[in-house]
N, C-alpha and C positions, 0 to 999 in steps of 0.2 A: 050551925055550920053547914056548908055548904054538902050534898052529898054528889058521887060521881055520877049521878047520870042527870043533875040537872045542870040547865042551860048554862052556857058561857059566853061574855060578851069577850074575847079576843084580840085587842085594838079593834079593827075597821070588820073586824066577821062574826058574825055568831056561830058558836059550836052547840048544835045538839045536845051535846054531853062532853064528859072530861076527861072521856078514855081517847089519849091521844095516837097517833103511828109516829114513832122516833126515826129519825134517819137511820136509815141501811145502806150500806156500801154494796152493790150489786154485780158490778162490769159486765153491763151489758152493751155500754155505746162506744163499738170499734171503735180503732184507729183506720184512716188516718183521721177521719173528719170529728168524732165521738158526740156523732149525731143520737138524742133519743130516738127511740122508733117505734115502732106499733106494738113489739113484744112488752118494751116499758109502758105503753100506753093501757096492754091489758092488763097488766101487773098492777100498777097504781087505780085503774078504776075498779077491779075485783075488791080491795082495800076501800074503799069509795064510803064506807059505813062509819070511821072512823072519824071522832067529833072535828080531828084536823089532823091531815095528811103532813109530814114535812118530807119535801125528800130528800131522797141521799144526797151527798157531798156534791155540788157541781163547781166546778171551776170557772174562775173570775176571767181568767184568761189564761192565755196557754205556757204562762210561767207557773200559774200555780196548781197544771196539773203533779200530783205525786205518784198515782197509781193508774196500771194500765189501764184500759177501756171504761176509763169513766166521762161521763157527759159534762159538755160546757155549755155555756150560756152565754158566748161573747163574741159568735157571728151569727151573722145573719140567716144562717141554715138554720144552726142551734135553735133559734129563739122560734121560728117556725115550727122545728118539730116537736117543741117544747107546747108550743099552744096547741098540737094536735094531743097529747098527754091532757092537759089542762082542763081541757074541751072532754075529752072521756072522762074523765072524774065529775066535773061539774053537771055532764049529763045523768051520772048515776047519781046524784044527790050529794057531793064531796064538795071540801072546800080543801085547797093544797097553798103550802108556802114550801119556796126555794130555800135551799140552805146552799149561803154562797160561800164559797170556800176555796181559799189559798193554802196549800200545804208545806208553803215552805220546805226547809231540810227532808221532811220525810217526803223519800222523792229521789230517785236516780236522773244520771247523766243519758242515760238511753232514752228517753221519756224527751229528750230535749237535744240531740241531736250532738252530744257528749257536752255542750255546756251545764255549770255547774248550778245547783240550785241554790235559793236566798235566802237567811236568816238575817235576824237581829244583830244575830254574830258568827264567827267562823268556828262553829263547835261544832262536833259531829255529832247526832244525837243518842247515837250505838244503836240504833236501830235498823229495822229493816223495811222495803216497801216491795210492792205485788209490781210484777213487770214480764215484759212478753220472752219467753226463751226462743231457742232458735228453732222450735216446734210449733212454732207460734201460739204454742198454751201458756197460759198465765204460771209463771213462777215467783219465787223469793229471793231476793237481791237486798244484799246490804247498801243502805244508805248512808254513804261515802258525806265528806265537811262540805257545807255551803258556801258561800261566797257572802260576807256580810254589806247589806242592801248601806246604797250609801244617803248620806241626806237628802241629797238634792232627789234622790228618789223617789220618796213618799208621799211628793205630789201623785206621781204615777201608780202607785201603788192607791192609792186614796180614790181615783179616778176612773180604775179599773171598777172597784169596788160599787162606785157610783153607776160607775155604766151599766154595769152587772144590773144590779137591783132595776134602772129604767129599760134593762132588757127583759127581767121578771115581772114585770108591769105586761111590757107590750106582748109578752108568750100567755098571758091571763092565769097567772099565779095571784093571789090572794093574797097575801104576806111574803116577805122575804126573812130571813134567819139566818142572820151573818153569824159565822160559826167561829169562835174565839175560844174553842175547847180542844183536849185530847191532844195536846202538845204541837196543834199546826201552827201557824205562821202567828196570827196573831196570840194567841196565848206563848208562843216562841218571845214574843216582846213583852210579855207581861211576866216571865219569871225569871229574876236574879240567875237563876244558874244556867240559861241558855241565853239572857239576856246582857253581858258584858262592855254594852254602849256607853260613851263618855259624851255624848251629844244631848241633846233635851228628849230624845228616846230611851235613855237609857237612864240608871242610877236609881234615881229615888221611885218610889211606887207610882207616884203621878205623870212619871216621868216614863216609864213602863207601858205606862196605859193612854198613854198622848196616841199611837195612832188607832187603838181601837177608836179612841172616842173621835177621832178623825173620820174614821170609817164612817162610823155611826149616825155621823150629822153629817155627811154629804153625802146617805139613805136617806135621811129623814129630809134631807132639803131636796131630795132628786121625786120623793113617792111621799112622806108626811109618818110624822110618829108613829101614827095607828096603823101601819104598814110593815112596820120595822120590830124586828123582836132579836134577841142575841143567845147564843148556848154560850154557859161556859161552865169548865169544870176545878175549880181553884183548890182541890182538897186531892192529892192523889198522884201518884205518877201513871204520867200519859205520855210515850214515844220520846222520852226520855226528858220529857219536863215533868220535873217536880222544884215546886218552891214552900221553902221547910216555911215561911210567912205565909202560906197559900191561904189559910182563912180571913188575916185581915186583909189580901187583895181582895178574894173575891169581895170582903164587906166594902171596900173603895169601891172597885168596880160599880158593884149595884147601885151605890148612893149616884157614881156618875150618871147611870143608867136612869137610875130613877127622875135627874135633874131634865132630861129626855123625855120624859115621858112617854117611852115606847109602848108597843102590844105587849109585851111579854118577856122576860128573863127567864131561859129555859136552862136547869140546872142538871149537869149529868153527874150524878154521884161516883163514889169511888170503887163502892162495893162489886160493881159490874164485872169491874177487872181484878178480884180479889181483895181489894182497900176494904179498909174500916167502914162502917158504917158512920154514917154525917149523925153527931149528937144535937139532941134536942136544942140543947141551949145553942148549936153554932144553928138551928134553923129561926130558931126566933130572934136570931139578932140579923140572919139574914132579911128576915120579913120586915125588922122594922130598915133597913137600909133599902129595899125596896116594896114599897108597899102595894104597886100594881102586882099586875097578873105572875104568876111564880109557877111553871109548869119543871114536874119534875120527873126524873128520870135512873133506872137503874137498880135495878133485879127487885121490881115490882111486882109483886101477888097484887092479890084481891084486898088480905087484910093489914098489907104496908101502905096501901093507897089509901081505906079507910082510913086507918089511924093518923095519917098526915096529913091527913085533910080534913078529920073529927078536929085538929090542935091547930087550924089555920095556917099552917105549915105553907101550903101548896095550895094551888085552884085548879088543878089539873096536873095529869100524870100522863107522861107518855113511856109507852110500851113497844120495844123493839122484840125482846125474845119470844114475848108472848103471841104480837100480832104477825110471827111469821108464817106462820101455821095454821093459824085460826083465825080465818076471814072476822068469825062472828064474836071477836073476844068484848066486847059491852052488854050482849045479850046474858053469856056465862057468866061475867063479871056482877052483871045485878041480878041475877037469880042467887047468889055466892055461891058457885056448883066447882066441885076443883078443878084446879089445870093440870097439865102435864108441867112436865120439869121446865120452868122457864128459863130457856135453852135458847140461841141466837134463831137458832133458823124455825121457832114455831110459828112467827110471821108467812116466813117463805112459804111453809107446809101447807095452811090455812087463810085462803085470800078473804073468806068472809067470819074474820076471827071475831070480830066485836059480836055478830049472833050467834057464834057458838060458845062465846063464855059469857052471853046475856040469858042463856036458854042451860046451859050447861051441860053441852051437846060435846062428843069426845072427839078430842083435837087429833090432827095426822099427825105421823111419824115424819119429821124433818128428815133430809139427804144431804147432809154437811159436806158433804163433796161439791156440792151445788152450789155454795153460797156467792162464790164469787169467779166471775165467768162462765161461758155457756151459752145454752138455747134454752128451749121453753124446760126443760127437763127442773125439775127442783128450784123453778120460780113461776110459772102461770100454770102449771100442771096440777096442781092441790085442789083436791074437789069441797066443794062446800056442802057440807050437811045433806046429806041427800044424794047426792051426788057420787055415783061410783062405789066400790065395795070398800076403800081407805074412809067414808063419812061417817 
């Protein structure tokens, strides 16, 4: 079996290794414009070690932002300062995919100028989303019912998507990773209990999953399979989707996916957010419904990645709490030297995490106040090994 630090072919990119960076929600790119910028740009190339970057959540277009100061990718500023990000990764030796992303319901009226945001259907998901107070700091607001997206729609909806990914091309991203997990928009259409459509969207499981796979093939027809990869999370509740059938979607799912032949189905487990751990048997009947690249995710060590990857399980692991903190986590990782508590923000802490858990060099203390909005304080500030009296 394969082990984590050898080579991976990716669709269209070769990885290094198989210790991946999982998207992280950041807000770093204002309003009004939520342009990336150069603080992003030294954040993702400090990271630059990792066998494939994905980044955080960017939005397809300006209906499916849900949270405040996150980056889009569907004018023509965006995608410019998107190739200045790109360009810094690439020059430190990185390869980065887009994770594009509509968040439907999870998402306030302020965010949109008091119109109301779009699901599958008009249920509210009882959640909540990140939005600017009258201090201009990032607060918490509940996410009020959506406005159910009508047929005639989903051309638009589809074309956004499309456009998106030929805006991820032309910013020199490497992959795209159309995100259909964690209860946004699209996984919003794939579960019975946020999904209550009577139209060919809705009802039967195939019926659920019509505009992923819309999505999906006007990616693959705009950039080519080996371009195109998907998250989803079918086992768990996420933002107020949970579907008690969630294991045989996701097994539909993947076999669509697989008829695709995309790069990659990247799987975010439940455990992350408390959930059960994914049983053996529901992984190897995942693997036989897609037998390409299977990258997976969620409150990963050293020796849940071996052992998933000793049973073919997976070809790659990607690492959000771990690579917040520690630039050098693939170094630690294959020396097997311990980590600290795989915690959201050891990424943040540690920009060159893949060499301090390749070497098994001691990870910084994360600033959870930090994670999401802000300046350079508790996102490019984390010294690398060596670096500063925190290495």
């Amino acid at each position: 079996m394969a082990d984590l630090f050898d080579e991976l072919t990716i669709g269209a990119v070769r990885a290094p290794h198989r210790v991946l960076m999982a998207p992280l929600t950041r807000m770093r790119a204002p309003a009004p414009d939520h342009l990336p910028n150069g603080l992003m740009r030294e954040y993702y190339a400090q990271r630059a070690s990792a066998g494939l970057l994905v980044s955080e959540g960017t939005q397809i277009s300006p209906e499916g932002q849900g949270y405040a100061d996150t980056p889009g990718i569907h004018s023509d500023a965006q995608v410019a300062a998107w190739r200045d990000i790109t360009d810094g990764v690439h020059e430190a030796g990185g390869r980065i995919a887009a994770q594009l992303w509509h968040t439907g319901r999870v998402n306030h009226p302020s965010l949109h100028g008091g119109e109301p945001s779009v699901s599958a259907s008009a249920i509210a998901s009882g959640g909540r989303t990140s939005v600017l107070g009258a201090d201009g700091r990032v607060t918490r607001a509940d996410s009020p019912a959506p406005r159910a997206l009508l047929g005639s729609e989903m051309p638009r909806v589809v074309e956004d998507y499309r456009r998106a990914t030929a805006n991820a091309r032309e910013a020199g991203f490497d992959l795209v990773e159309v995100h259909a997990a964690h209860g946004y928009l699209l996984h919003q259409f794939l579960s019975p209990n946020s999904n209550h459509r009577d139209d060919s969207y809705g009802g039967s499981p195939a019926n659920r999953a019509r505009l992923l796979t819309e999505v999906v093939d006007a990616a693959v027809a705009e950039w080519g399979a080996d371009r195109v990869g998907v998250r989803i999370s079918p086992v768990g509740a996420f933002n107020g989707v949970e579907d008690p059938a969630g294991e045989a979607t996701g097994l539909l799912v993947a076999e669509l996916l697989a008829e695709r032949d995309i790069a990659f189905l990247h799987l975010s487990e439940p455990d992350w957010v408390g959930g059960d751990q994914l049983t053996d048997g529901y992984r190897e009947r995942l693997r036989e419904a897609f037998p390409g690249v299977i990258v997976a995710a969620g409150s990963y060590d050293l020796a849940k990645a071996e052992r998933v990857m000793s049973q073919g399980f997976v070809d790659a692991v990607a690492f959000g709490r771990a690579f917040i903190a520690n630039p050098d986590l693939p170094r630690r990782l294959q020396d097997g030297l311990p980590l600290n508590d795989p915690d959201k923000a050891t990424f943040i802490a540690n920009p060159d995490l893949p060499r301090r858990l390749q070497d098994g060099l001691p990870l910084n203390d994360p600033d959870k106040a930090t994670f999401y909005g802000g300046d350079d304080a508790g996102y490019t500030d984390y010294p690398r090994y060596g670096e500063g009296s925190a290495a």
